[in-house]
N, CA, C and O of each residue as an XYZ file, in Angstrom:
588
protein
N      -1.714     15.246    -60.019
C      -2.619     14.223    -59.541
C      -1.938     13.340    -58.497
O      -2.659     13.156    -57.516
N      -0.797     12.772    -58.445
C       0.191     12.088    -57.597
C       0.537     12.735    -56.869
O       1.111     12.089    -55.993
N       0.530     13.920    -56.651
C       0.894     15.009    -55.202
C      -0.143     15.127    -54.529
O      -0.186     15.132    -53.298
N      -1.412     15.271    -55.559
C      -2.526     15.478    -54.546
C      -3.349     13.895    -54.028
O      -4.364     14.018    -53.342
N      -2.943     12.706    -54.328
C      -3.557     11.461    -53.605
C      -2.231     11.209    -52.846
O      -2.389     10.343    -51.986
N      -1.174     11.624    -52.894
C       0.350     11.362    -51.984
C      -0.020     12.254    -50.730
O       0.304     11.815    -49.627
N      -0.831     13.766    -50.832
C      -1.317     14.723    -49.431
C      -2.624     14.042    -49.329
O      -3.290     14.761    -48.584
N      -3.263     13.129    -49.655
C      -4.578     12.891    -49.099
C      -4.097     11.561    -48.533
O      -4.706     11.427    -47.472
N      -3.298     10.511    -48.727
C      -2.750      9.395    -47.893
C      -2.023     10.031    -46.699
O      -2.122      9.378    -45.661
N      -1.389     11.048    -46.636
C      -0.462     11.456    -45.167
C      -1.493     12.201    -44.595
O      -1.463     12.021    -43.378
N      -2.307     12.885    -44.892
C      -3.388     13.505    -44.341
C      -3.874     13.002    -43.264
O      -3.926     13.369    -42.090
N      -4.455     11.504    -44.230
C      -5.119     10.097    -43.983
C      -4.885      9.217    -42.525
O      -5.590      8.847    -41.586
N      -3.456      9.121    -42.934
C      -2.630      8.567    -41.825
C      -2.400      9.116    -41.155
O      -2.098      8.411    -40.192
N      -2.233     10.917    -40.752
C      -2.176     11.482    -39.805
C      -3.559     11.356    -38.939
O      -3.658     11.027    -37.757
N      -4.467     11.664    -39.737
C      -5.905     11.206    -38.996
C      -6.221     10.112    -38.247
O      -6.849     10.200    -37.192
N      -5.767      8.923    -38.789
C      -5.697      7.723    -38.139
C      -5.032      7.447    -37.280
O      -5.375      6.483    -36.597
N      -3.640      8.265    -36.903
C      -2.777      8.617    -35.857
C      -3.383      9.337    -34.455
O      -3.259      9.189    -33.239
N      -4.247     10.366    -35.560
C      -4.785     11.704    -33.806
C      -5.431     11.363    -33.927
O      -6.069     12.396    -33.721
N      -6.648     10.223    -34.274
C      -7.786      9.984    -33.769
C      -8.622      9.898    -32.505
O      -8.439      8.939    -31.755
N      -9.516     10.815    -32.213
C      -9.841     10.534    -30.904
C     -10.068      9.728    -29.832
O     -10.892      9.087    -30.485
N     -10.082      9.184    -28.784
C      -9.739      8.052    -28.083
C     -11.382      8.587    -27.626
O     -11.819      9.650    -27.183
N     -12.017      7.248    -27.990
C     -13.548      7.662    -27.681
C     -13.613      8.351    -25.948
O     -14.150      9.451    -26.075
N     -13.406      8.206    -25.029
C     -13.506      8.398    -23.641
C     -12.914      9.744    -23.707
O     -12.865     10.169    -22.553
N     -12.535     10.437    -24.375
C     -12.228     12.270    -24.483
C     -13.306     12.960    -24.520
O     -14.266     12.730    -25.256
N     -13.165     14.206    -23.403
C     -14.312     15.044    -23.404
C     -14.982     15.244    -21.819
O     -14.352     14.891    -20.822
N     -16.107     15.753    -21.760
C     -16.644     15.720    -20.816
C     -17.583     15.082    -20.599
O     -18.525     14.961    -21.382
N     -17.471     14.415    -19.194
C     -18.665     13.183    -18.831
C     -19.202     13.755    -17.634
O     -18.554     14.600    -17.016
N     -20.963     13.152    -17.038
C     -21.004     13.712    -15.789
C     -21.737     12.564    -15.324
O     -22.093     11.883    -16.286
N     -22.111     12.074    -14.180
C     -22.239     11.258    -13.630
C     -23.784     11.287    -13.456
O     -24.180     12.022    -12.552
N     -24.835     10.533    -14.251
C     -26.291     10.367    -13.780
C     -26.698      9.595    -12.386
O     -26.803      8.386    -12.176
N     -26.871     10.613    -11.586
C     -27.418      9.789     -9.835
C     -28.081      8.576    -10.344
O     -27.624      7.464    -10.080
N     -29.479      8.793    -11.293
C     -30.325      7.704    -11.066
C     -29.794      6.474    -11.611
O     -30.157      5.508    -10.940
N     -29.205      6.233    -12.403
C     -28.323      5.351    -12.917
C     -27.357      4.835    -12.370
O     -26.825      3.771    -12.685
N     -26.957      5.816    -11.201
C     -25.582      4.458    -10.622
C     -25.955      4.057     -9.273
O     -26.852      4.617     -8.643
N     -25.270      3.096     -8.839
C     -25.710      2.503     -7.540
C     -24.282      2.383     -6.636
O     -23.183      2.005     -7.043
N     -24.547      2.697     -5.675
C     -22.989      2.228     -4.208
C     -23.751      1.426     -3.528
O     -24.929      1.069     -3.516
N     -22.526      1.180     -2.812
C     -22.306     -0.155     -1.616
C     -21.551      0.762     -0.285
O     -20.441      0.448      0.144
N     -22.016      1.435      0.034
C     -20.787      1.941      1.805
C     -20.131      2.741      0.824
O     -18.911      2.580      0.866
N     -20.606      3.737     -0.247
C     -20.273      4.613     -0.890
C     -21.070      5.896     -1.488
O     -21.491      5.718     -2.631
N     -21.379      7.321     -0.829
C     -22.360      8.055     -1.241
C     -21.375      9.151     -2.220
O     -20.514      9.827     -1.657
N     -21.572      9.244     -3.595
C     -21.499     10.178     -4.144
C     -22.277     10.557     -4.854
O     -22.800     10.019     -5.829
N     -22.497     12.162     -4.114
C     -23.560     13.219     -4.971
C     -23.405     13.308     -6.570
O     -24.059     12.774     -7.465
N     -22.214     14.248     -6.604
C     -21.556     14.548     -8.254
C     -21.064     14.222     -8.629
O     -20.675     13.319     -7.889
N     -20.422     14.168     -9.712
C     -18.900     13.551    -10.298
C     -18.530     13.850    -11.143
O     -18.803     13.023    -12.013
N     -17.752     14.989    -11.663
C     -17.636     15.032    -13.433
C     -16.354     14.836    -13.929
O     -15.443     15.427    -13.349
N     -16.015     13.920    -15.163
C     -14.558     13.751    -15.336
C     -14.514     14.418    -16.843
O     -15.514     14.376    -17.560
N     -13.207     15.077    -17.301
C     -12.748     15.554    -18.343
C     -11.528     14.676    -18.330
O     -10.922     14.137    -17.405
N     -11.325     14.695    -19.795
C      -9.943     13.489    -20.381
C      -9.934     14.035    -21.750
O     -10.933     13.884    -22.453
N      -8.825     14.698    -22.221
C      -8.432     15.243    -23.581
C      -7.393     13.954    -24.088
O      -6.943     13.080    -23.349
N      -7.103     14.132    -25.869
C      -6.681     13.249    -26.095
C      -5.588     12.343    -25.863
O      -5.443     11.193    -26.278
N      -4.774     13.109    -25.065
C      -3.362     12.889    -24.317
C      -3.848     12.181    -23.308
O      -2.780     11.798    -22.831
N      -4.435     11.852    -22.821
C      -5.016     10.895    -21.839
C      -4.670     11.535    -20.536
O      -4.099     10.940    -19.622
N      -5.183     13.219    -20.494
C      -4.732     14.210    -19.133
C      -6.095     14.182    -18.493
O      -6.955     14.844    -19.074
N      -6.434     13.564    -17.448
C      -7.743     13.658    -16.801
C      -7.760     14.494    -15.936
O      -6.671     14.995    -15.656
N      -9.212     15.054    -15.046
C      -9.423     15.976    -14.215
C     -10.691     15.430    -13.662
O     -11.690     15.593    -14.362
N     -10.865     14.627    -12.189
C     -11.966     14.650    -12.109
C     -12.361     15.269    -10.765
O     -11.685     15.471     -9.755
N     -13.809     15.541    -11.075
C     -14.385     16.461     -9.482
C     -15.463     15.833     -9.063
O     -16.228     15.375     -9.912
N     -15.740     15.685     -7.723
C     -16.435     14.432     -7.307
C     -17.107     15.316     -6.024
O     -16.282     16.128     -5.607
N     -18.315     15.359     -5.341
C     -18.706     15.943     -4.029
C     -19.794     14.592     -3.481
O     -20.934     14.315     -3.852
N     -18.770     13.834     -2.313
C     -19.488     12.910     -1.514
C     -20.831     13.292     -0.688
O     -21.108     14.454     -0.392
N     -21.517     12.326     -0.400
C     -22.510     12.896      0.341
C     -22.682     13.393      1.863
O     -23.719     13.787      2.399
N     -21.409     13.275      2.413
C     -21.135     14.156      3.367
C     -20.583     15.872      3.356
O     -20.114     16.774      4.049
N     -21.153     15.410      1.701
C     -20.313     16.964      1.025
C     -18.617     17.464      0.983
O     -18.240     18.526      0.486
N     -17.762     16.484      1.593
C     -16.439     16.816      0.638
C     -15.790     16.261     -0.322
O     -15.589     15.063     -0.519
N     -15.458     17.179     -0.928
C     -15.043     17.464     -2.360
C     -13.555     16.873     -2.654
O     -12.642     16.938     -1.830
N     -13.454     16.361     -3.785
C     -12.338     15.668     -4.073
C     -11.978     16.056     -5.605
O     -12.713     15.719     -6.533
N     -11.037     16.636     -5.748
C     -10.331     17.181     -7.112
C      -8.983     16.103     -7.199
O      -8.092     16.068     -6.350
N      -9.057     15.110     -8.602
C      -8.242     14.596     -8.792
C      -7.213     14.403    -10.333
O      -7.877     13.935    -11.258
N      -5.991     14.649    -10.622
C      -5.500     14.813    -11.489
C      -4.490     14.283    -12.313
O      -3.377     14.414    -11.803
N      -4.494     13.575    -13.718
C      -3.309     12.597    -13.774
C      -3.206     12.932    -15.133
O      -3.851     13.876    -15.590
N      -2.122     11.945    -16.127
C      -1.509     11.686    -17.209
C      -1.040     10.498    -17.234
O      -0.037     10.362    -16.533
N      -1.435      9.463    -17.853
C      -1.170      8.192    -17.885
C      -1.363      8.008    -19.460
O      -1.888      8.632    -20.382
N      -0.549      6.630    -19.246
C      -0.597      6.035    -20.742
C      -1.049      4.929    -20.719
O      -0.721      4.505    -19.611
N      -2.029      3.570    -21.624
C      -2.772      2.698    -21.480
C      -1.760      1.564    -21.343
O      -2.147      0.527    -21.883
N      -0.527      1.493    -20.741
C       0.167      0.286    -20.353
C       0.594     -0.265    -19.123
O       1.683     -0.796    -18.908
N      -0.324     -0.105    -18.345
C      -0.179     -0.557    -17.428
C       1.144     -0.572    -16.197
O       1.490     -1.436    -15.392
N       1.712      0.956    -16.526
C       2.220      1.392    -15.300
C       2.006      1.936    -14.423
O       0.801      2.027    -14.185
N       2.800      2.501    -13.588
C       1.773      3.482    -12.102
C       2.334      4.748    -12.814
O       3.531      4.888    -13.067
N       1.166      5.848    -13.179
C       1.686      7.488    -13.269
C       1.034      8.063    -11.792
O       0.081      7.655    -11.130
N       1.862      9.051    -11.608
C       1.437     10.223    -10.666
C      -0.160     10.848    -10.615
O      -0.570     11.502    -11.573
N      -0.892     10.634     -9.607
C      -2.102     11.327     -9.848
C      -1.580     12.376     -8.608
O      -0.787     12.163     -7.691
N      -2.191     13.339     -8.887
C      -3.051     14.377     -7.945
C      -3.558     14.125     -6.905
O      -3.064     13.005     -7.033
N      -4.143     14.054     -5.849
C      -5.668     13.862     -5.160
C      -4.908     13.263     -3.747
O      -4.004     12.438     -3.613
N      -5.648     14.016     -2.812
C      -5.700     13.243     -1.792
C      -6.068     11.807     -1.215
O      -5.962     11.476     -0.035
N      -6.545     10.975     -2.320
C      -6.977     10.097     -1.822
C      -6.373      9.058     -2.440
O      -6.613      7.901     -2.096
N      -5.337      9.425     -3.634
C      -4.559      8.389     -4.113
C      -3.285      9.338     -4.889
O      -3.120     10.463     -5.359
N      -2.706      8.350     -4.718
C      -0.970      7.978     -5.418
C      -0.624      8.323     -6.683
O      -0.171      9.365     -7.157
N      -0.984      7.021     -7.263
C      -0.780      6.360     -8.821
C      -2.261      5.785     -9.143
O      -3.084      5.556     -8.256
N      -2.478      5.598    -10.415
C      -3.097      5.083    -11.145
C      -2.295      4.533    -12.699
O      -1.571      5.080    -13.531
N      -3.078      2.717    -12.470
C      -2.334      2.303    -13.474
C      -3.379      2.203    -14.929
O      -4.557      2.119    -14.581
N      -3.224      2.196    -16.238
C      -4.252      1.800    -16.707
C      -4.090      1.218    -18.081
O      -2.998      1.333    -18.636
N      -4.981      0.666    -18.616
C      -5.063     -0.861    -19.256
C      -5.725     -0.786    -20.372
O      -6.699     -0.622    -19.638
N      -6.257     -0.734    -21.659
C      -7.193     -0.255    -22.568
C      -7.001     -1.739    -23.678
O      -6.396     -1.788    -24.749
N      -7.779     -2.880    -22.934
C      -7.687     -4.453    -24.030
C      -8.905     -3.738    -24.936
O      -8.636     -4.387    -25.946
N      -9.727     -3.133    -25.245
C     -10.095     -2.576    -26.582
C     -10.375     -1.141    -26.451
O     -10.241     -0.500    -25.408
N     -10.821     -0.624    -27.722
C     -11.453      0.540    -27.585
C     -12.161      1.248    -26.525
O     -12.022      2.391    -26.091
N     -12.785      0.501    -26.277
C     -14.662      0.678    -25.482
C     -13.747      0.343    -23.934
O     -14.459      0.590    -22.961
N     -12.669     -0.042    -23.648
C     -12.856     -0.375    -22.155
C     -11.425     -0.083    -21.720
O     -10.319     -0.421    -22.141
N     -11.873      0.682    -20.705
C     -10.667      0.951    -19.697
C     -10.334      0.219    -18.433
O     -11.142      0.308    -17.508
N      -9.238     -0.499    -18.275
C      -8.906     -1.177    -16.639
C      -8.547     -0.024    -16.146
O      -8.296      0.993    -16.792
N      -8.504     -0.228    -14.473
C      -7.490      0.941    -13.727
C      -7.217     -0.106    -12.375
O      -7.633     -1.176    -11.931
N      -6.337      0.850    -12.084
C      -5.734     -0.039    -10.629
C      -5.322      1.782     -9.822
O      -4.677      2.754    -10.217
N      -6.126      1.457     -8.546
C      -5.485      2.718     -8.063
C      -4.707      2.773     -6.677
O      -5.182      2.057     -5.796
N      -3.564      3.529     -6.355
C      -2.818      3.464     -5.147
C      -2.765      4.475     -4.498
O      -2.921      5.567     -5.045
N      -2.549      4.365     -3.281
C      -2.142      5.435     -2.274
C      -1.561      4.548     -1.179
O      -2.035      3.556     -0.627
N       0.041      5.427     -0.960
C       1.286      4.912      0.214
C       1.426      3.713     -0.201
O       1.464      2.901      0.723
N       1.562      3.067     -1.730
C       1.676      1.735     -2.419
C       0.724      0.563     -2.251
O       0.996     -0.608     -2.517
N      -0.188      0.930     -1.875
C      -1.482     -0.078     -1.684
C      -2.479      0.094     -2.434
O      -2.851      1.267     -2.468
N      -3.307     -0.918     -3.313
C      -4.106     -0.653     -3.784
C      -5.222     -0.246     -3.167
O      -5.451     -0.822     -2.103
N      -6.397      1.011     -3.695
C      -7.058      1.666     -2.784
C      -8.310      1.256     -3.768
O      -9.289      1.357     -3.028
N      -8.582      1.012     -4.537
C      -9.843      0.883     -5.390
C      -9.329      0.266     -7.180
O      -8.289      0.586     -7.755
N     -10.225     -0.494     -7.625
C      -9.888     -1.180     -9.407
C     -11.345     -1.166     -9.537
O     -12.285     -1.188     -8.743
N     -11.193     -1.115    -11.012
C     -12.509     -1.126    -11.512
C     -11.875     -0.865    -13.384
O     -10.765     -0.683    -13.884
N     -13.038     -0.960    -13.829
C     -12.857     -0.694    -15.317
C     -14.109      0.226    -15.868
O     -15.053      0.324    -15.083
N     -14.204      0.796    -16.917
C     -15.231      1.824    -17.769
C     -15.556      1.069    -18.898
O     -14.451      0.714    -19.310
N     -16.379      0.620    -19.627
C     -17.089      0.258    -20.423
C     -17.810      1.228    -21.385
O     -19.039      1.183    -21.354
N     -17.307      1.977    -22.113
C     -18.555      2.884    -23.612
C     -19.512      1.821    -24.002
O     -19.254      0.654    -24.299
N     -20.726      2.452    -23.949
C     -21.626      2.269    -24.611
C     -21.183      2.354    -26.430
O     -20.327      3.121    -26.872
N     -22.134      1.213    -27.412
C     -21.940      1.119    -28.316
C     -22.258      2.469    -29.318
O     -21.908      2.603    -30.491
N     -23.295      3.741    -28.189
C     -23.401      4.525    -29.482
C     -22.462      5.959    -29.019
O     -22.290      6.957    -29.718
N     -21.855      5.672    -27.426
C     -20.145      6.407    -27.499
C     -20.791      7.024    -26.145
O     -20.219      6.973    -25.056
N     -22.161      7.659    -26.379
C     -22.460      8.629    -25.595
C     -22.799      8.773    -23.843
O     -23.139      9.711    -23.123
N     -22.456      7.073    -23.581
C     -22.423      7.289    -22.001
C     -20.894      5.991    -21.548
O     -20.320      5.379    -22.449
N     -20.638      5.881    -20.552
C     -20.164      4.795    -20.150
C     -20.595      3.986    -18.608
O     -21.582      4.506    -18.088
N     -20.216      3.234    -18.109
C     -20.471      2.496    -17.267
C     -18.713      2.050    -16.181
O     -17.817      1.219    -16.326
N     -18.938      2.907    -15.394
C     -17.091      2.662    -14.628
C     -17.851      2.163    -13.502
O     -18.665      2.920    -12.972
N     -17.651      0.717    -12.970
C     -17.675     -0.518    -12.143
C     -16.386     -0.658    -11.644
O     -15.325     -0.569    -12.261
N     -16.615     -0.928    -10.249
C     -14.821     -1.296     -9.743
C     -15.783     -1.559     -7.849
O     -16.926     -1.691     -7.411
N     -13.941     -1.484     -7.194
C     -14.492     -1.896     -5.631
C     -12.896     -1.016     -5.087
O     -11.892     -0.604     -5.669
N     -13.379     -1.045     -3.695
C     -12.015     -0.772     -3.298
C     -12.302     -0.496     -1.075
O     -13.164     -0.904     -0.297
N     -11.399      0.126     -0.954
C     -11.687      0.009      0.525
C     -11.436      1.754      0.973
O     -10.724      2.391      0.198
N     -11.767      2.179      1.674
C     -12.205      3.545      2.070
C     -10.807      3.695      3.226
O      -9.965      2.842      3.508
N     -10.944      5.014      3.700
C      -9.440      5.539      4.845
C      -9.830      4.441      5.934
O      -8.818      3.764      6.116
N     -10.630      4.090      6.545
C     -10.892      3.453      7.184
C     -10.916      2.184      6.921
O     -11.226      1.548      7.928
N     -10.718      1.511      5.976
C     -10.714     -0.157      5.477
C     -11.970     -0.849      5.203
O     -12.195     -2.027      4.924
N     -12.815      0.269      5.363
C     -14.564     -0.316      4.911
C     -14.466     -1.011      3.477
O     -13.605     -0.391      2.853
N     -14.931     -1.927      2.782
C     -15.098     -2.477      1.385
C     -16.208     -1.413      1.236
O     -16.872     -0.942      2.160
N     -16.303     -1.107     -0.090
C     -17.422     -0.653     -0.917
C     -17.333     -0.948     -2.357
O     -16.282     -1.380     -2.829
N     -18.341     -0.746     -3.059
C     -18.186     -1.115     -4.535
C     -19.309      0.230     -5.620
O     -20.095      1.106     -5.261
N     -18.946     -0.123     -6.661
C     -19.589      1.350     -7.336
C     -19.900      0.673     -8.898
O     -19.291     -0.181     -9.542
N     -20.983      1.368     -9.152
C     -21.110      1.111    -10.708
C     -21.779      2.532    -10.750
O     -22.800      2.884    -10.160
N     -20.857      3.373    -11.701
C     -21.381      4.892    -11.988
C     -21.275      4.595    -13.489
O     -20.541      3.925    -14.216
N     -22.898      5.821    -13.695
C     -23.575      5.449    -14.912
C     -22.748      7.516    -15.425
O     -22.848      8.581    -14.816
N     -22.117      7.193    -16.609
C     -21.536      8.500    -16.804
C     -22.325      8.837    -18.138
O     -22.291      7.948    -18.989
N     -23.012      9.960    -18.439
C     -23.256     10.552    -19.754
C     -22.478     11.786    -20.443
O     -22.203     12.751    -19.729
N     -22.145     11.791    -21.687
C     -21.281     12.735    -22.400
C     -21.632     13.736    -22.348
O     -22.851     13.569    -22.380
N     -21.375     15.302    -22.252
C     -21.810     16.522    -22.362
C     -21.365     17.096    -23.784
O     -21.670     18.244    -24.109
């Protein structure tokens, strides 16, 4: 009886250890739901497994395509992304439900914003601003749903 509630507490605690980080999985970006500013994107879909390894694919409305790729941890350092259009990404997680980011390219910040989950998990809300190759301001609130 003490061996078997001693493997159901480490079990327990292992569970509570790998627990999923709600924002894992696949998300895709609902057009009608999000809105730009001096920013057209068609698609967008991001994947993030529990290691916090993202992949996202994005097709602007001039139609090119942007594949971007990282591994970060929620403390707010710069990791290595992928992508032509940025550097580093730093990122920030003050609760569950919400992600900061800070993003760079050639050490300048190029765009921040944060993600917000919805309370029943299944969509989020990533809001931010930033400035384009050209130094245009734009701003974004993309409405993401879970697949």
């Amino acid at each position: 009886m003490r061996k078997a509630m001693l493997l159901l507490a480490v079990f327990g605690l292992v569970g509570v250890l790998w627990a999923a980080d709600p924002f894992a999985g696949t998300w895709k970006m609902n057009p009608a739901k999000s809105k730009f500013n001096n920013l057209a994107l068609k698609s967008y879909t991001v994947t993030q497994d529990n290691q916090n390894s993202i992949v996202q694919d994005m097709v602007f409305g001039e139609g090119n395509a942007v594949h971007r790729t990282w591994t970060a941890k929620y403390d707010g350092k710069d990791y290595h992304v992928t992508a032509p259009d940025a550097d580093t990404i730093s990122l920030k997680k003050p609760n569950a439900n919400t992600i900061q980011y800070v993003v760079k390219k050639d050490g300048k910040e190029a765009w921040s914003g944060k993600a917000v989950l919805s309370k029943s998990g299944k969509s989020y809300i990533d809001a931010g601003s930033g400035r384009d190759a050209k130094g245009q301001a734009y701003t974004y609130s993309v409405f993401m749903e879970k697949q």
